[in-house]
N, C-alpha and C positions, 0 to 999 in steps of 0.2 A: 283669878286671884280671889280667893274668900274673903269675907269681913272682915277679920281677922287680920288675917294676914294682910290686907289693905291699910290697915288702920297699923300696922307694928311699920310697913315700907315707908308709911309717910312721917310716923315718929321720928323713924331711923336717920330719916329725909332730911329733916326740920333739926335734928343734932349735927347733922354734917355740914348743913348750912351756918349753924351755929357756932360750930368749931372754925370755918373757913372765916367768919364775921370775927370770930377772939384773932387769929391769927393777923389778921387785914392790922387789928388794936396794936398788938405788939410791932407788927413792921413800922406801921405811922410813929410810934413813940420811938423807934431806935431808927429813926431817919431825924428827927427831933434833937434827941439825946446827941448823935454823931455830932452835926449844928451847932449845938449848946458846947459841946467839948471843943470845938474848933475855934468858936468866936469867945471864951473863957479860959479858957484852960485847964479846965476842971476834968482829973484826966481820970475819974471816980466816973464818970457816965462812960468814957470807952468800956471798964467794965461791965454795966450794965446792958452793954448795946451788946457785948459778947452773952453772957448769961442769956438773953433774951433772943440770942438768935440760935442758942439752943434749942430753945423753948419752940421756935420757927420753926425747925427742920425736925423736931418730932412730930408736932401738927402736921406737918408736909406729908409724912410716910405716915401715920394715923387716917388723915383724910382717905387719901390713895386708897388705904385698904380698905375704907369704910364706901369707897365709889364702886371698887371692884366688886367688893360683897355685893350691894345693892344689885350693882347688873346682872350680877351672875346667878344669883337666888331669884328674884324678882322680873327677869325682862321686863322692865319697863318702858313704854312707849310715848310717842309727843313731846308733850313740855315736862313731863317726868324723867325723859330722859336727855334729852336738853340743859336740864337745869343740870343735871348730874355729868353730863359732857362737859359744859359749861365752866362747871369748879373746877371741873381736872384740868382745864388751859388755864386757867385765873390761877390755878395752886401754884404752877409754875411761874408764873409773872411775879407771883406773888412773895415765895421764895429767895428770888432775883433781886427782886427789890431788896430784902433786907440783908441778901449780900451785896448789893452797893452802897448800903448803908454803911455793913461792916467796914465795908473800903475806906470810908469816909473816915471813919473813928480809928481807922490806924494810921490814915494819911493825919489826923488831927494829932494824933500822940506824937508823930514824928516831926512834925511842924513843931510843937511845942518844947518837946524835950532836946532839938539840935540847934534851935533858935530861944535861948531864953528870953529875949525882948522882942520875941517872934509878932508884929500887927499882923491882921488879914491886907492883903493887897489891894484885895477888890473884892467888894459888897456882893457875897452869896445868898445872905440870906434870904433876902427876898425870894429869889427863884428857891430856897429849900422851902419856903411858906407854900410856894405856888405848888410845887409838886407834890408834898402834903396835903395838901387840899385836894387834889388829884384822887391820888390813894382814897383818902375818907370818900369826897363824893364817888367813885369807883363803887365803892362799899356801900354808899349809901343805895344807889341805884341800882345795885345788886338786891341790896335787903327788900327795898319797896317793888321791885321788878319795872324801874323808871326808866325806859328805853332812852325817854325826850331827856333825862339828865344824865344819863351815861354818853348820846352825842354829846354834849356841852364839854364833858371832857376828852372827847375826842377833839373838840376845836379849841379847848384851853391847850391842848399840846403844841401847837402852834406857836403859840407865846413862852413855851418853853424854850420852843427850840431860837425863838430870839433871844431871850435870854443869854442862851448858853454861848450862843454865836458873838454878842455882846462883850460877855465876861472874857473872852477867848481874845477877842480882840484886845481890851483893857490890859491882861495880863502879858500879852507880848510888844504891846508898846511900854507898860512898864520894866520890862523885862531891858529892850532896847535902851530906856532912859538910865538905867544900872544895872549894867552887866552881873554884881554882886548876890541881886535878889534872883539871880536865874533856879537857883536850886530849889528853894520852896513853893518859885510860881509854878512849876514844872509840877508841883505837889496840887498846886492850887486849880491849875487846868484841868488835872485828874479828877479833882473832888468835884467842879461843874460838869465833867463829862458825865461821874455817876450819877449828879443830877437830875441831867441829860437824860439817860437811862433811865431810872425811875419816874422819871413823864412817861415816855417811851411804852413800859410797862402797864403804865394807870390804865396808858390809850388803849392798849391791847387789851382790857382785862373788861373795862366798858364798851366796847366790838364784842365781847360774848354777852354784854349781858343783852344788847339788841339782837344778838343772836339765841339769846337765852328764851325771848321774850316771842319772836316775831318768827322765829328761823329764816333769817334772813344772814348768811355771813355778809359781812360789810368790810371785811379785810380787802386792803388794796384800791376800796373807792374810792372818790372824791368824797371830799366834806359836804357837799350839796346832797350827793346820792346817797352819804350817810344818816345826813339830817332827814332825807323823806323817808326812809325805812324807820328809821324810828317813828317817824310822827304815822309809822303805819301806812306809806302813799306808796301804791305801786309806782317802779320806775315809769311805763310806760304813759302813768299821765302826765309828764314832765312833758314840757314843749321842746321839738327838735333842736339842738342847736345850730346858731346862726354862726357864720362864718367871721372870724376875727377881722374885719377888716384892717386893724392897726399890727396887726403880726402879732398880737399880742395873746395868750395862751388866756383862757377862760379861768374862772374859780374853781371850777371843777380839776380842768388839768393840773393849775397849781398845788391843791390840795391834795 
């Protein structure tokens, strides 16, 4: 590859990066917006969340072709091409996400407008904060190339998924206590499912960037095994494990 042409594939690099970081902005804000229209009723931000998930699935297919070009003019190698694998899995997560947002903002319309004195049942927001944060740090440690803060959101997923196990429970003993509100909670377990799912996502999207980073895939380990690849530690200087004497499964297996 000539000077030139070296210096135009990492331009091209550094926009595709750039475009995947605007995109990461609009998903966080219409997971936001969905939340806001649910817990308000303000039924002006489900527009937005629509417009904006236009906006999403252009970037989507923009990116795509701008990955495809690159490898295919350029063969790029290493962590040049890594990073550019890397995007292509995260575009998809990425996407996902803000159609479980979309979800979100149509289940809040419907809540709102079949229920006019429609309350939330039980306190989601929290977990949409958590997951949001998810998204952003995802992005963030994607931008800085921070393997050790993209696990962190592989172990905040965990807390998600309490969460949602949580809400799930909440909504069907409320459910049980008034048979009446059964229609909207059934709306409302949906909206923590896609929650759910946008963790889910964050998780998957910071596993590339340690694979982005390290070439280590970390899909399907433990949280322990996650955590030493990023800090850079070969598995093998992990100490053997010791036998559970209590029957009881390790952190590793749990995770």
């Amino acid at each position: 590859m000539s000077e030139h042409t070296n210096k135009q594939f990492h331009t091209d690099l550094e926009t595709t990066r750039s475009l995947f970081l605007q995109m990461g902005g609009l998903v966080e804000a219409m997971v936001k917006d969905s939340m806001n229209a649910l817990a308000t009723g303000d039924l002006s931000l489900i527009d937005q969340v629509r417009e904006r998930e236009k906006n999403v699935n252009a970037l989507e297919v923009d990116i795509d072709e701008r990955i495809s070009l690159l490898i295919a003019r350029n063969q790029p190698t290493a962590i040049d091409l890594r990073v550019l694998l890397s995007i292509s899995k995260m575009l998809t997560d990425m996407e996902r996400c803000g159609d479980e947002a979309e979800k979100i903002a149509k289940m809040a319309r419907r809540l709102h407008e079949n229920h006019s004195n429609y309350e939330p049942v039980v306190e989601l927001r929290h977990m949409a904060t958590f997951v949001t944060s998810m998204i952003r740090d995802s992005l963030d440690a994607f931008a800085r190339m921070d393997p050790v803060h993209a696990a962190q959101v592989v172990r905040n997923d965990k807390e998600v998924d309490k969460e949602w196990k949580g809400s799930l429970r909440h909504v069907i003993t409320y459910m049980i206590e008034d048979p009446r509100t059964i229609s909207h909670s059934i709306d409302l377990i949906f909206i923590a499912r896609a929650l759910e799912r946008i963790g889910d996502h964050a998780k998957n999207m910071a596993e590339r960037v340690i694979y982005m980073v390290h070439g280590d895939d970390v899909r399907h380990l433990g949280l322990k095994q996650t955590e030493r690849l990023a800090r850079g530690e070969s598995l093998q200087q992990q100490e053997p494990k010791q036998d559970q004497p209590d029957g009881n499964p390790s952190e590793d297996q749990q995770a």
